[in-house]
C-alpha positions in Angstrom: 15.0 -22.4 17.1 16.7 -23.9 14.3 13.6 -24.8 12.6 12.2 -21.4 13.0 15.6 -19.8 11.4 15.7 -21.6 8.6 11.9 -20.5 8.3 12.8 -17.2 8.2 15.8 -17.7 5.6 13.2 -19.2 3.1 11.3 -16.4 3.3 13.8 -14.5 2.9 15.3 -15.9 -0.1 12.2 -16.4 -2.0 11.0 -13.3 -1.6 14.0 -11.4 -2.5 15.1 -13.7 -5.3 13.4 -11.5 -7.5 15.3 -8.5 -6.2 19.0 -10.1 -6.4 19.0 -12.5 -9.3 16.3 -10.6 -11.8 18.1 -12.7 -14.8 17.7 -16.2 -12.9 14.3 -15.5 -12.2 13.2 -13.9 -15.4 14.5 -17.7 -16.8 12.4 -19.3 -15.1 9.1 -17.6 -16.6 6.2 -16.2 -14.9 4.3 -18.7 -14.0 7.0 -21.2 -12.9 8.8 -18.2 -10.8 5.3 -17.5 -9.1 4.9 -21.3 -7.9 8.4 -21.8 -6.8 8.1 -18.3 -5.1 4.5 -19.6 -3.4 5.8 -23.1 -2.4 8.6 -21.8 -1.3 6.8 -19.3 1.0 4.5 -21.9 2.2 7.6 -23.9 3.1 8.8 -21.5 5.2 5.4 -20.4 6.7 5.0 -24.0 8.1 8.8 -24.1 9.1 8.3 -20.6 11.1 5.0 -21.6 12.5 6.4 -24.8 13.9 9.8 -23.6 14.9 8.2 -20.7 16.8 5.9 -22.9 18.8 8.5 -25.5 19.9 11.4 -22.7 20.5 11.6 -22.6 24.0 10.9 -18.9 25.6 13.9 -17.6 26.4 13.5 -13.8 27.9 15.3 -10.7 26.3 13.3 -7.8 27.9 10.1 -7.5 29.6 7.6 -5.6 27.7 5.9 -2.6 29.4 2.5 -3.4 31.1 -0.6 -2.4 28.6 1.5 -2.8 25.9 -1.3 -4.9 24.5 -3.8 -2.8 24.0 -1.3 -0.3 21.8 -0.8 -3.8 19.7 -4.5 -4.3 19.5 -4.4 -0.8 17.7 -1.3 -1.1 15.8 -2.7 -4.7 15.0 -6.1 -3.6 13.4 -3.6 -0.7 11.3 -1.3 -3.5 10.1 -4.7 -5.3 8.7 -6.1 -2.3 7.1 -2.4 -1.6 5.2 -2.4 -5.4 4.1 -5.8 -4.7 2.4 -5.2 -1.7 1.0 -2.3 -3.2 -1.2 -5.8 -4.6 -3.2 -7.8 -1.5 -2.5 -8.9 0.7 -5.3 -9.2 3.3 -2.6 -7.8 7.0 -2.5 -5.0 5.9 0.0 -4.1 3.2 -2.3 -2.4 5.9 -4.5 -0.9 7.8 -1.7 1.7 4.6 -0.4 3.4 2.9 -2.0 4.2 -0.2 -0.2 1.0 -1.0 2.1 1.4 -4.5 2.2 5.0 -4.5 3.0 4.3 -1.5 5.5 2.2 -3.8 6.9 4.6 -6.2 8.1 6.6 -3.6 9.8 3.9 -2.2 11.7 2.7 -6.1 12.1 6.2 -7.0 13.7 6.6 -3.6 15.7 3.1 -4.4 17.3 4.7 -8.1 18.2 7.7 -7.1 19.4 6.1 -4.5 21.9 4.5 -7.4 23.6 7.0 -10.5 23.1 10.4 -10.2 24.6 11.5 -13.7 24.4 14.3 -14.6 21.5 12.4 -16.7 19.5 9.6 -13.5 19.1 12.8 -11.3 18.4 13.9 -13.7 15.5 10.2 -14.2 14.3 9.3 -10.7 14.3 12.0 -9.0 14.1 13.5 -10.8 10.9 10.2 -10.4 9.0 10.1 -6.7 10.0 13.9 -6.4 8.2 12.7 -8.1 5.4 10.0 -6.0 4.6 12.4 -3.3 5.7 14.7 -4.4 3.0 12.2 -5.2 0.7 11.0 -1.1 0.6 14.9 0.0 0.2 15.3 -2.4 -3.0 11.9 -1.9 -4.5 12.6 2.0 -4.2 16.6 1.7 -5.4 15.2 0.3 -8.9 13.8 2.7 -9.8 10.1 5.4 -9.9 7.0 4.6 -8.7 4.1 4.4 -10.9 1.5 5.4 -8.7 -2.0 4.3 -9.4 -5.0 6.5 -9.6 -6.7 7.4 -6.8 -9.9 5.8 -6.2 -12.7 6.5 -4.4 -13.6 6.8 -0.2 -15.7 3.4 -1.0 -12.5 1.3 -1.7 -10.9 2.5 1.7 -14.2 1.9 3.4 -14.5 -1.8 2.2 -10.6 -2.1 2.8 -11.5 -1.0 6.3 -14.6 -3.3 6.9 -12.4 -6.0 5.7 -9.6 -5.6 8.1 -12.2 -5.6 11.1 -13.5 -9.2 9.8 -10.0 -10.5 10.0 -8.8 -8.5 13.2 -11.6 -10.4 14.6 -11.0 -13.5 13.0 -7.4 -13.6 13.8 -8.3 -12.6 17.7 -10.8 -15.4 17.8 -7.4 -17.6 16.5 -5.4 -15.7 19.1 -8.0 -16.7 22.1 -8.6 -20.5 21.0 -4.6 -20.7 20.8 -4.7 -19.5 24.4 -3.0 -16.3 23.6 -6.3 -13.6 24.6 -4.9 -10.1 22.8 -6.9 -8.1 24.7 -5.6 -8.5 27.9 -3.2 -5.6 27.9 -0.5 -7.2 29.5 1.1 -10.8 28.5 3.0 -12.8 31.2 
């Protein structure tokens, strides 16, 4: 579990070093901020990913039977947000954090289906970051919204996320972890 914490604090703190020390960061320059940011996010990628699958499961609450198949949903949703943060689409313009709403509903659809700790620490902790991530992006200030595209750029946003949602269940089922069960025991 350790592992896995510390995971999740180096997302954290790369992520929101931006945010809380502007001045540091702006010292670095762009491009070295941007590849201490990335290394530091693929640090803590392979620290969750690892952490996670050696935590031992530890229960918290049982989740609701068929809660799988409302994850499946809120799964393909979470895919179709992540894209649309590099859609030229009409909804594009309409939110303003898609790719960060995208971990919310990504960690939601988790949690309804993994009530052991280490899923609560996982997916829960990446859900407040993004959660926190919103409230600061919004504190500092106006959003510029983009112009609205066109229906085409939501279409291929949405074609997209059905490649992946199948990609990443074809991951799910050769990890052993079928999502379209309904019901995880």
């Amino acid at each position: 579990m350790q592992i896995l914490v510390l995971g999740l604090i180096l997302w954290v703190a790369a992520h929101l070093f931006k945010r809380l020390a502007p001045g540091l960061r702006a010292r670095m320059g762009e491009m070295p901020g941007k590849m201490a940011v990335t290394v530091l996010s693929l640090a803590a990628l392979i620290l969750m990913v690892i952490g996670y699958r050696r935590a031992e499961v530890e229960p918290v609450y049982t989740p609701l039977p068929g809660m799988g198949h409302l994850t499946d949903l809120l799964m393909l949703v979470a895919l179709f947000l992540f894209g649309l943060s590099h859609s030229k689409g009409r909804l594009r313009a309409r939110l303003r954090h898609p790719m960060l709403t995208s971990v919310v509903v990504w960690a939601v659809a988790h949690l309804l289906v993994n009530g052991d700790l280490a899923s609560i620490v996982l997916f829960g902790g990446l859900g407040l970051w993004a959660v926190a991530s919103i409230l600061l992006i919004n504190a500092q200030g106006e959003w510029a919204r983009p112009a609205p595209g066109g229906l085409r750029g939501d279409a291929i946003a949405l074609a997209i996320a059905v490649v992946l949602y199948g990609l990443i269940a074809g991951i799910h089922i050769w990890l052993g972890y079928n999502p379209f069960l309904g019901t995880y025991g």
